[in-house]
C-alpha beads as a LAMMPS data file, in Angstrom:
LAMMPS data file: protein, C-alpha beads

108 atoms
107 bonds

1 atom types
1 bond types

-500.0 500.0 xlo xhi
-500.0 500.0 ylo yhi
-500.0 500.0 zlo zhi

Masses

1 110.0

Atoms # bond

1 1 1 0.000 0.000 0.000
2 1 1 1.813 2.957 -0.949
3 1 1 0.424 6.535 1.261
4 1 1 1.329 9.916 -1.077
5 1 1 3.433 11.654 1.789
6 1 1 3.453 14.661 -0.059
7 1 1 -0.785 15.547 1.181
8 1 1 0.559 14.630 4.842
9 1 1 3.399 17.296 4.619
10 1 1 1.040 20.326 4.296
11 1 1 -1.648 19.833 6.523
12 1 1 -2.077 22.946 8.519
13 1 1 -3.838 23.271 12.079
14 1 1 -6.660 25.713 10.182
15 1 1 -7.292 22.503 8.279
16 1 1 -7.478 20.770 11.527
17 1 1 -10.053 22.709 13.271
18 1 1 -12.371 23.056 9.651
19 1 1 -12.491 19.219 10.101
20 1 1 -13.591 19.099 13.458
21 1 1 -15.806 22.060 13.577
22 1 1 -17.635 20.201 10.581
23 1 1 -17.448 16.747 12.150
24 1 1 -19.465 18.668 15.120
25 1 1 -21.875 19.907 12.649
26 1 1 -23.132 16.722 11.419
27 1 1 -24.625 15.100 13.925
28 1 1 -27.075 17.941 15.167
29 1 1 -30.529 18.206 14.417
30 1 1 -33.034 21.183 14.038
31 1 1 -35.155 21.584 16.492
32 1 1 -38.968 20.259 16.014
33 1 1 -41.791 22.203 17.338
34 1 1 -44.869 20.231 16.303
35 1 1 -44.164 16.927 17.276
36 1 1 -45.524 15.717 20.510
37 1 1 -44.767 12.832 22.127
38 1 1 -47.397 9.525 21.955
39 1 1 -46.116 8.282 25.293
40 1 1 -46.124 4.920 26.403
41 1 1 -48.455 2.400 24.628
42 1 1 -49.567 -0.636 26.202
43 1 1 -48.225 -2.624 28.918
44 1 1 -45.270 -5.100 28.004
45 1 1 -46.084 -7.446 31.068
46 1 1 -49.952 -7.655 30.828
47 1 1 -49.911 -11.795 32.695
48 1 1 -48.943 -10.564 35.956
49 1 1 -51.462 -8.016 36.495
50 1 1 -53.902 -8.422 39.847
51 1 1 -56.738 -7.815 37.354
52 1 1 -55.874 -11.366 35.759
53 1 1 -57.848 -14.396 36.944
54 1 1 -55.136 -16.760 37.724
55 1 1 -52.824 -14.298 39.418
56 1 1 -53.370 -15.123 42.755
57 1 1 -52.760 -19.454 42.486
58 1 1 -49.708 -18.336 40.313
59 1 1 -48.597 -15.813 43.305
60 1 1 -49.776 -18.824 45.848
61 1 1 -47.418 -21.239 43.988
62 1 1 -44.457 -18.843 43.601
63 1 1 -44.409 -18.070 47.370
64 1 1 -45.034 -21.818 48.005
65 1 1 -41.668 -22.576 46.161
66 1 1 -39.323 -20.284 47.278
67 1 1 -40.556 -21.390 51.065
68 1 1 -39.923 -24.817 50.190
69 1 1 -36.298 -23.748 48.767
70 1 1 -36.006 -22.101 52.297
71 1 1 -35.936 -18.470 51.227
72 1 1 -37.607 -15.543 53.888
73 1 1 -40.993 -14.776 51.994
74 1 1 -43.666 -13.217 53.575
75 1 1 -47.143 -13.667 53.584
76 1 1 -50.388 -10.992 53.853
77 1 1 -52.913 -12.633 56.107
78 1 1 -56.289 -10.797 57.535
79 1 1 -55.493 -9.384 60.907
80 1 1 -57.040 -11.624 63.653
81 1 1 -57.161 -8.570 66.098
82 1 1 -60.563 -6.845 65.550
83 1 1 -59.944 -3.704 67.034
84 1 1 -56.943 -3.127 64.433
85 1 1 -59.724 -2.029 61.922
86 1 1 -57.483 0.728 60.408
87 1 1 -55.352 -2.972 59.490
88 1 1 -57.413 -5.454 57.864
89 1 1 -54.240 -7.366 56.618
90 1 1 -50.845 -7.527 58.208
91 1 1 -47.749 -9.210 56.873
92 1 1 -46.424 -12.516 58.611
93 1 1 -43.345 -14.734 57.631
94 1 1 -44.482 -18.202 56.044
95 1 1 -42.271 -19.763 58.476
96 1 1 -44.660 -18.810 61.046
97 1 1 -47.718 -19.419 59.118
98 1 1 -46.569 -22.718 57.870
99 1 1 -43.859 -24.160 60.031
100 1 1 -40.659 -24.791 58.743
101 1 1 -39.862 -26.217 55.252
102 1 1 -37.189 -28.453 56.120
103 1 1 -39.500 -30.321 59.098
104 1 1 -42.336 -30.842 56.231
105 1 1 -42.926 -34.212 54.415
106 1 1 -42.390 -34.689 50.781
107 1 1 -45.615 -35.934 49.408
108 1 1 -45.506 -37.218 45.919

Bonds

1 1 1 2
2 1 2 3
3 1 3 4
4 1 4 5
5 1 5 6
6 1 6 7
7 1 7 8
8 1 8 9
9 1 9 10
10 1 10 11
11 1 11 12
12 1 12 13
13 1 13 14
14 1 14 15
15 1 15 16
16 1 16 17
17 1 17 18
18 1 18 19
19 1 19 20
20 1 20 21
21 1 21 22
22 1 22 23
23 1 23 24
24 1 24 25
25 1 25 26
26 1 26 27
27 1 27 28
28 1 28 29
29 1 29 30
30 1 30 31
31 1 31 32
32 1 32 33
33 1 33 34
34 1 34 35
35 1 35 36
36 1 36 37
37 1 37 38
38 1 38 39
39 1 39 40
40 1 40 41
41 1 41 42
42 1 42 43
43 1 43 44
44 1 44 45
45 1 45 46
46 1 46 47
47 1 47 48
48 1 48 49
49 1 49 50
50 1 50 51
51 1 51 52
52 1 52 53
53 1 53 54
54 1 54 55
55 1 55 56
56 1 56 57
57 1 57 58
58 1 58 59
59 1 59 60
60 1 60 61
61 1 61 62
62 1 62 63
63 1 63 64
64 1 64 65
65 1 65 66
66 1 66 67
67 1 67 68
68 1 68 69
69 1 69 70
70 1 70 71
71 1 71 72
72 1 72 73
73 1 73 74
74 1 74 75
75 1 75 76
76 1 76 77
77 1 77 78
78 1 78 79
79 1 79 80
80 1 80 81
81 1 81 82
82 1 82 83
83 1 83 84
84 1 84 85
85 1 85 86
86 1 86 87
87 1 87 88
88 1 88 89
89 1 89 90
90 1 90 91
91 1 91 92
92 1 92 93
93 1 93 94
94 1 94 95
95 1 95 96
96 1 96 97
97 1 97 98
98 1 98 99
99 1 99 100
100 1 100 101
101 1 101 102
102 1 102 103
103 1 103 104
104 1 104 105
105 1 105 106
106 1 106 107
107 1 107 108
């Protein structure tokens, strides 16, 4: 590959800056008045919503699993005091609720 030294010889630092300052110049973009944004449409995730019928036995069997794989979940259970009406549900560990996973049978 053969490079023609003589171009290389004469560059000049006026030269230098034109490139640059034109380099900078190419990537802006006017300014747009009219356009407004859509926003955000639709919901990528719509399975997991509370609205959806089977969302609480798949929430059920979720926090059933990671109890049995020993993990701290927690559980929202209606309050048994009824003078806590201001609390109708309070959160409890499932360790407490349902004992310990390790002490449990395996049924099959």
């Amino acid at each position: 590959m053969v490079v023609n030294t003589e171009k290389l010889k004469y560059v000049t630092v006026a030269d230098v800056q034109t490139v640059l300052t034109q380099e900078e110049k190419m990537g802006k973009k006017k300014s747009r008045e009219k356009y407004t944004s859509k926003g955000i449409v639709g919901s990528p995730i719509k399975s997991s919503s509370k609205t959806d019928p089977g969302y609480s036995f798949r929430r059920l069997m979720n926090q059933r699993d990671a109890w049995k794989q020993g993990r701290n979940v927690v559980l929202t259970v209606p309050n048994p005091n009824d003078k806590e009406t201001n609390k109708p549900f309070i959160r409890k560990s499932a360790r407490e609720v349902w004992g310990d996973p390790r002490k449990q049978g395996r049924v099959m």
